[in-house]
C-alpha positions in Angstrom: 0.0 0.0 0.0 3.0 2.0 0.0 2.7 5.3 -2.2 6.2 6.0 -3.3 5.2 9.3 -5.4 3.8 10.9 -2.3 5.4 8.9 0.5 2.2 8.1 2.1 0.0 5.0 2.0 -3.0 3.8 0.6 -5.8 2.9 2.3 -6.4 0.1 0.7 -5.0 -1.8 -2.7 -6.3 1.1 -5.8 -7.6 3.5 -2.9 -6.8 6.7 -2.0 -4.0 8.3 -0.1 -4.5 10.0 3.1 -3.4 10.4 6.9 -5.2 7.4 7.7 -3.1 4.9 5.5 -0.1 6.6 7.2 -0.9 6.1 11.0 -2.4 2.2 10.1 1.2 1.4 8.1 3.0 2.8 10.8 1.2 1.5 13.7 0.9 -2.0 12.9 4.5 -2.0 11.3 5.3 -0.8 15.3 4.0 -2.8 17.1 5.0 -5.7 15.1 8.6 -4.4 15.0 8.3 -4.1 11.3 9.3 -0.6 10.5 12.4 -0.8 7.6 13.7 2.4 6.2 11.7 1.1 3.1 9.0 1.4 4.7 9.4 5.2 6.6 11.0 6.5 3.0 9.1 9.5 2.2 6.5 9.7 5.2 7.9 12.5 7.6 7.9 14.9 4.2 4.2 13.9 3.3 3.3 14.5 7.0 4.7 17.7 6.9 3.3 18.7 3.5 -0.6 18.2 5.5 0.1 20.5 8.2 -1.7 23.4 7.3 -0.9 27.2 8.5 -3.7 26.9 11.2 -1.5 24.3 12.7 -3.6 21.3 12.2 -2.7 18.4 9.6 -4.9 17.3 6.7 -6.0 14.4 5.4 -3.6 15.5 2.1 -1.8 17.9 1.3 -3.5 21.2 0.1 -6.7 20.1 1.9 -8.0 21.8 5.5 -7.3 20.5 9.3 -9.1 18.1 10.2 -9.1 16.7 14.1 -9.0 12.7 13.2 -6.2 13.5 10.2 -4.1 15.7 12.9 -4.0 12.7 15.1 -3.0 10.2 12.6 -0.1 12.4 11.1 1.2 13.3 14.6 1.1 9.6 16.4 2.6 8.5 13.0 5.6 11.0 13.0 6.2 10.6 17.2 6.3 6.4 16.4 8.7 7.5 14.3 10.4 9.9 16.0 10.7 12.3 13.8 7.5 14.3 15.3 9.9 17.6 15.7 11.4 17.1 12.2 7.4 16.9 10.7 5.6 19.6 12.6 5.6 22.6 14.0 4.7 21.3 17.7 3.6 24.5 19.8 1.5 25.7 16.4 -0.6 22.4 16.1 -0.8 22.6 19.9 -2.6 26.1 19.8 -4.7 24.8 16.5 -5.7 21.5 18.8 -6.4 23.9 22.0 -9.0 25.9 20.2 -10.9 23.5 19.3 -12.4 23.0 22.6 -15.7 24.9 22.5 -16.5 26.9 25.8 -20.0 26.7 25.7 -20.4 22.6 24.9 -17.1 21.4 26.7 -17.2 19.5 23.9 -14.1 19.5 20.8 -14.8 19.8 17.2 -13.2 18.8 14.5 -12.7 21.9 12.4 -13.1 25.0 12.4 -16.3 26.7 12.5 -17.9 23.3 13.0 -20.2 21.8 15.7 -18.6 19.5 18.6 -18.6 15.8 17.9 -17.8 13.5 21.2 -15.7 11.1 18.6 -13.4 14.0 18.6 -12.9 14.3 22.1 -10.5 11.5 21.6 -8.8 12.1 18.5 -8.0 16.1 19.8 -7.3 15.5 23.4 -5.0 12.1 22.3 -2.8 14.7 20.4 -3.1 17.0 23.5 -1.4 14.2 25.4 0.9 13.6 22.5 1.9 17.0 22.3 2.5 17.6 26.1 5.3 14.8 26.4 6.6 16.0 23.1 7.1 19.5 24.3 8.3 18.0 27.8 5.6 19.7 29.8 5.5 18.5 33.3 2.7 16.7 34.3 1.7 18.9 37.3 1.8 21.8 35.2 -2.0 23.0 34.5 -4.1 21.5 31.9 -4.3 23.0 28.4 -7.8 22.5 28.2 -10.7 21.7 30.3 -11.1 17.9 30.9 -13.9 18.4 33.5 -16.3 19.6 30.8 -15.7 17.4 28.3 -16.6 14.9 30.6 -19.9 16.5 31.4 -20.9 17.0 27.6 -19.5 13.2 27.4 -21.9 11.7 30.1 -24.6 14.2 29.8 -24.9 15.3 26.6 -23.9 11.7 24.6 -24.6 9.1 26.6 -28.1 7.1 26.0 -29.7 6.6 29.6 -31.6 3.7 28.5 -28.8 1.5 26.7 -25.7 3.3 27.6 -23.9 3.9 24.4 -22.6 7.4 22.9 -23.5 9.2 20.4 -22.3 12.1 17.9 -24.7 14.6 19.9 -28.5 15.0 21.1 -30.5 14.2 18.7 -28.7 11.1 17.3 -28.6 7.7 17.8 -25.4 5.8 19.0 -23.0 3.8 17.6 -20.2 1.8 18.1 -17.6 3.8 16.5 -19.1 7.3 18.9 -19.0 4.8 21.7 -15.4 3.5 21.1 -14.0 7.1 21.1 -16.2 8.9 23.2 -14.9 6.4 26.3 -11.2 7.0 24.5 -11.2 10.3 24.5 -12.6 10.5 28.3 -9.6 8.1 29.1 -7.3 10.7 27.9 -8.7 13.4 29.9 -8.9 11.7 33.0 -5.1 10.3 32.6 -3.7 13.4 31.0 -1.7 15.0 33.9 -0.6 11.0 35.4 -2.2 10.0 39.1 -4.3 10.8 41.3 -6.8 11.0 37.7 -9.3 13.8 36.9 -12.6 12.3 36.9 -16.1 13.4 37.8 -16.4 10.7 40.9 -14.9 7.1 40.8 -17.5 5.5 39.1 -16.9 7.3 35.8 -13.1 6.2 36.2 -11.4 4.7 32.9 -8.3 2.8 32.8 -5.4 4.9 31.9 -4.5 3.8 27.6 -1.7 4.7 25.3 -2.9 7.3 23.4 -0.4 6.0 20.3 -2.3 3.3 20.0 -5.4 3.3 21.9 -4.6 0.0 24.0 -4.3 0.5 27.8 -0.8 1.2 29.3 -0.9 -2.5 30.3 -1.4 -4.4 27.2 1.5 -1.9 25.8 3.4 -3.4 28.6 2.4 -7.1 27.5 2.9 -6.3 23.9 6.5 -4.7 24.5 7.5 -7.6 26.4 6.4 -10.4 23.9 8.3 -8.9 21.5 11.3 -7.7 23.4 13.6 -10.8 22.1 11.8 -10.4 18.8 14.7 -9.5 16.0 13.2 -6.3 13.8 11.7 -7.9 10.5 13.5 -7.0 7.3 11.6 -5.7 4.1 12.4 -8.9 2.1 10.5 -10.6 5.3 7.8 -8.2 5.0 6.8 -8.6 1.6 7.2 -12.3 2.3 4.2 -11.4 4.6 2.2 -9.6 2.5 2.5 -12.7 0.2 1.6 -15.5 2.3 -1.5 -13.2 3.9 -2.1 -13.8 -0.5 -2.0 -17.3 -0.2 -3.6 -17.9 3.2 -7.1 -18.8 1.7 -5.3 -21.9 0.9 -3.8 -23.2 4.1 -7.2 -23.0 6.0 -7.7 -26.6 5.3 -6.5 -29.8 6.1 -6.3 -32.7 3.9 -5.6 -36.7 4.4 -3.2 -37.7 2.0 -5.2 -41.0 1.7 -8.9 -40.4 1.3 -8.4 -36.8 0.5 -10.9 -35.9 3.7 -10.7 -32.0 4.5 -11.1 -30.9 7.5 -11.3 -27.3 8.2 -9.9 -25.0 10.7 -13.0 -24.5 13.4 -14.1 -28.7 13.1 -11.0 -29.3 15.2 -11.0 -33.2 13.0 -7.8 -35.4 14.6 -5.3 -35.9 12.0 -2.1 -37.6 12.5 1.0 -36.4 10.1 3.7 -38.7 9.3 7.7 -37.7 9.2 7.5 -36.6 6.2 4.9 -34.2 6.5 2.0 -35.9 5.0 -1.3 -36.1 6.8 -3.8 -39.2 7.6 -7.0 -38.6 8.9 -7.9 -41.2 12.2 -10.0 -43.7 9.7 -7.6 -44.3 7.1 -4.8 -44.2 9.3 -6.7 -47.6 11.5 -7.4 -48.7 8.4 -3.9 -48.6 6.9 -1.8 -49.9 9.8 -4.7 -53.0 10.4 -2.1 -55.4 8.7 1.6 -54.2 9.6 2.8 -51.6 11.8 5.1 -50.0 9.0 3.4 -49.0 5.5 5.0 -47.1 2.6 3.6 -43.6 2.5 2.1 -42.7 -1.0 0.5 -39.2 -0.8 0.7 -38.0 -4.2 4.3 -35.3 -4.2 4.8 -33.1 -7.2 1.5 -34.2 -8.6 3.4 -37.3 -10.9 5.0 -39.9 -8.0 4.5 -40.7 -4.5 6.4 -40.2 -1.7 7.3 -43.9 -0.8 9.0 -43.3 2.5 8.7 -46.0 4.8 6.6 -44.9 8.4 5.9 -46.5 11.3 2.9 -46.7 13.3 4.6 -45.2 16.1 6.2 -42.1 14.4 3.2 -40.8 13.6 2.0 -37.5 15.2 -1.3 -36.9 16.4 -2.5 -33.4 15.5 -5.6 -31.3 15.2 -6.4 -29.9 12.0 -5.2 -26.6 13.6 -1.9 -27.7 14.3 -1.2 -29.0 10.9 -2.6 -25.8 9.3 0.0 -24.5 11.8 2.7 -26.2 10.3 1.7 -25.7 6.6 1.8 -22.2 7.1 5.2 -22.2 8.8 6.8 -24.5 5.7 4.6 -22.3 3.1 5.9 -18.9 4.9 10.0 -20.5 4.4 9.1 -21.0 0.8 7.7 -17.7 -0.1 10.9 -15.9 1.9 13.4 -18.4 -0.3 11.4 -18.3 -4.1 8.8 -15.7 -4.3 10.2 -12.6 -2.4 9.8 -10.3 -5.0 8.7 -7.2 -5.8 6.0 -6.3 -8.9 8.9 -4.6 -10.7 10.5 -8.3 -10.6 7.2 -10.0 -11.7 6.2 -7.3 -14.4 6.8 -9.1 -18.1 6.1 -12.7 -16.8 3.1 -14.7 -18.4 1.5 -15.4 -14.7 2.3 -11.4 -14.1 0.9 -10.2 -17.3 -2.2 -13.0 -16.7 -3.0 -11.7 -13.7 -3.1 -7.6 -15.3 -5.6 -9.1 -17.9 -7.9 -10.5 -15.6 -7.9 -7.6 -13.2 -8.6 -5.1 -16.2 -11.4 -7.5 -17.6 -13.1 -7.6 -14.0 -13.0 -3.8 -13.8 -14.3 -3.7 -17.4 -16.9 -6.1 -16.1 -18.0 -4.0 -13.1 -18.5 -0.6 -15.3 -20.4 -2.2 -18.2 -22.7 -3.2 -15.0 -22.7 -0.2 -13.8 -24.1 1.2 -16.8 -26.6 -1.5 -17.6 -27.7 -0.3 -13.9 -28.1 3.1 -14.9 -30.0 2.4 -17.7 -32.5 0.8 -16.2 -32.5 3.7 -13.7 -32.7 5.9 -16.2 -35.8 3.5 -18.0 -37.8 3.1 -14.9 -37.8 7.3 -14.6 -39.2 7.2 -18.2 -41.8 4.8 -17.6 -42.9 6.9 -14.3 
């Protein structure tokens, strides 16, 4: 998804390029210890091209601040570390500030605009951000008001009768208001450290990592599971992105006998041999009934057999899980050793070329619908 003209990311594959692709790219490829100078090439510049003269950050360059962009960009450039390089910190900090409304208690997005408790978190997590990147003690007063954004949080957005959050009176609420309404209360109550600011103890939050919107402690667990964790190459993350390609394929299970599949959830006991191959619980009765050692002959290469001789007692019982397990593991060793290439490598080959000609003839396929559908819109007008 990388976007090497702008140095930003797409979205997703053929979408657009925004803020958002940045801080997704940059947070997973974080806490996954994936980050490769590949992979930051170009992304402090396009951060910096979005920050607009107000102080905020677009969603792309040329475009107006927008709270939820101005997060992304900033959490993307501080994992990074190259927040002071990107921004211009005490500018975005004023542009963040103001978009606390005095009357509400509530933050808006842009200017001019009407409050939005979603935004609570995305402005007051880059409040948080912003104090510990302009090393602001934590005793030292707040720069906005977390009392009454709490107030306009619980009062103002919070359904009595079911308990979720919403935009503002008058809607309905949501999952996605609900998830950042309770973030952005988080972030108010924790911004200045312990004892917290909270409107009594039963509106108390656990304190989160506004980077990533996980509480402090499953930071903690994350950081230590991957503390002995070598940093991932590029040639190992594009051997990733190719075996996510492939994974459709290893969610099955299959007895090299009967060809019996067995899928990931049904949990089916299969037993696999030395050399790999896998034998579901009736053939593999059924096949050792007469001697306890049998010549293996699951199909290899698609024109012999294997023919290596097993034993009864060598063979590994495993749930369909655990083979799919293993599969992956020898797939994953295969894609790092043959296909680790890029599409610069592939262009000009048949199965490259192939696979341009089919995506063009689906596209083709989904506009010529599109038109037959607007036709018919068009005819059903007519006929009214």
């Amino acid at each position: 998804m990388k976007d090497r003209s702008t140095g930003g990311f797409r979205v997703h594959q053929n979408g657009e390029t925004d803020m958002r692709g940045c801080y997704c790219a940059i947070a997973v490829a974080g806490m996954l210890k994936m980050i490769t100078p590949e992979l930051e090439e170009g992304v402090v510049g396009y951060i910096h091209r979005c920050q607009t003269w107000e102080g905020g950050i677009a969603g792309e360059p040329g475009l107006e601040a927008h709270g939820g962009y101005a997060f992304c960009g900033l959490a993307a450039a501080t994992m990074l570390g190259k927040a002071e390089e990107a921004l211009n910190l005490e500018r975005m900090a004023r542009w963040v500030c103001q978009r606390q409304l005095a009357f509400e208690g509530g933050f808006n997005g842009r200017a001019n605009k009407l409050v939005d408790s979603c935004y609570s978190y995305w402005q007051y997590g880059s409040l948080s951000i912003l104090r510990s990147l302009l090393h602001i003690p934590q005793e030292e007063k707040a720069w906005c008001a977390p009392e009454p954004l709490q107030m306009y949080l619980l009062l103002a957005c919070q359904e009595r009768e079911r308990g979720g959050f919403r935009d503002k009176p008058g809607k309905n609420c949501d999952y996605y208001h609900t998830c950042y309404a309770l973030s952005g209360m988080a972030a108010s109550q924790w911004h200045r450290g312990s004892p917290p600011t909270t409107l009594g103890e039963n509106t108390l939050l656990v304190e989160s990592d506004v980077l990533y919107n996980i509480s402090k402690e499953a930071r903690k667990r994350l950081e230590r599971y991957f503390a002995d964790v070598p940093n991932i190459t590029h040639d190992e993350c594009f051997g990733s992105i190719l075996m996510a390609q492939v994974s459709d394929l290893l969610h099955t299970a299959v007895c090299c006998n009967c060809t019996a599949i067995s899928d990931r959830s049904s949990g089916t006991g299969f037993y696999t041999a030395p050399c790999g191959h896998a034998y579901c619980e009736s053939c593999l009765h059924r096949v050792f009934c007469l001697s306890s050692r049998i010549t293996c002959r699951a199909s290899v290469g698609g024109t012999g057999i294997c023919g290596r001789l097993i034993e009864r007692g060598q063979m590994k019982f495993s749930s369909s899980v655990d083979l799919v397990t293993e599969r992956v593991t020898q797939t994953r060793r295969k894609v790092y050793e043959v296909m680790n290439k890029s599409k610069f490598d592939c262009s000009g080959t048949p199965e490259y070329d192939q696979f341009l000609a089919e995506r063009e003839d689906m596209v083709q396929r989904l506009l010529d619908d599109s038109d037959a559908s607007k036709q018919r819109l068009a005819q059903q007008e007519l006929e009214r």
